[in-house]
C-alpha positions in Angstrom: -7.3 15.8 -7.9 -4.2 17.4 -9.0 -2.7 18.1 -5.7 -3.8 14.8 -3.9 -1.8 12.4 -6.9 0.9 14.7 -6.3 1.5 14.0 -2.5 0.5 10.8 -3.4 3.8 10.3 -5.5 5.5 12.4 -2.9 4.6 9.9 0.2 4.8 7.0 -1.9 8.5 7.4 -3.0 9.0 8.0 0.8 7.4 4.8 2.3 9.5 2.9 -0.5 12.6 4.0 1.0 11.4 3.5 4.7 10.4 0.0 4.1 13.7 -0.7 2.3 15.5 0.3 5.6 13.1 -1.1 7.6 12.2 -4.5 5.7 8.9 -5.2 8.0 7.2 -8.7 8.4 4.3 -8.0 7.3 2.7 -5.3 5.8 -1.2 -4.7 6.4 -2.9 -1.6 4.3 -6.3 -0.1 4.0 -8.7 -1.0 0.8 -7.5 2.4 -0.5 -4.0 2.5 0.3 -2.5 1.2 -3.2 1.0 1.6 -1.8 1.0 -1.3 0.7 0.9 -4.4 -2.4 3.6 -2.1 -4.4 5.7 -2.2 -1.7 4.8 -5.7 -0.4 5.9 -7.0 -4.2 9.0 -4.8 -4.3 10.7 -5.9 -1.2 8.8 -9.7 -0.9 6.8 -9.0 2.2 3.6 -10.5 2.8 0.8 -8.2 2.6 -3.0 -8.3 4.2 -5.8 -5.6 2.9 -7.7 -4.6 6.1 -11.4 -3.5 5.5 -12.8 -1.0 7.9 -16.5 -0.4 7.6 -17.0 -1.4 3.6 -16.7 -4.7 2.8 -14.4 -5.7 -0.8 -14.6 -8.3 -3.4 -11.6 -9.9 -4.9 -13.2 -8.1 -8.4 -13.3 -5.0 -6.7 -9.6 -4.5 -6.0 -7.0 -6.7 -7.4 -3.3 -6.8 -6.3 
């Protein structure tokens, strides 16, 4: 687990600064990609959680 939070911090401080420069419209993220709400909230972009092949409940994961 060690090694996956650290690319995780490494690709997250990346996509920050992309979206910064690139200031999308919207930003749509898988259940598991926790980046896509921070990001979203940072730079007041909407954001839309798109389940593939699992369904979610609002309990589940909130933003």
């Amino acid at each position: 687990m060690g090694n996956f939070s650290f690319f995780s911090e490494e690709m997250a401080d990346h996509l920050v600064e992309f979206a910064g420069h690139w200031r999308p419209d919207l930003i749509i993220y898988p259940p598991l990609g926790v980046i896509g709400p921070l990001i979203a909230a940072k730079y007041d972009i909407p954001v839309v959680m798109q389940t593939v092949g699992f369904g979610h409940t609002p309990g589940i994961s909130r933003v």
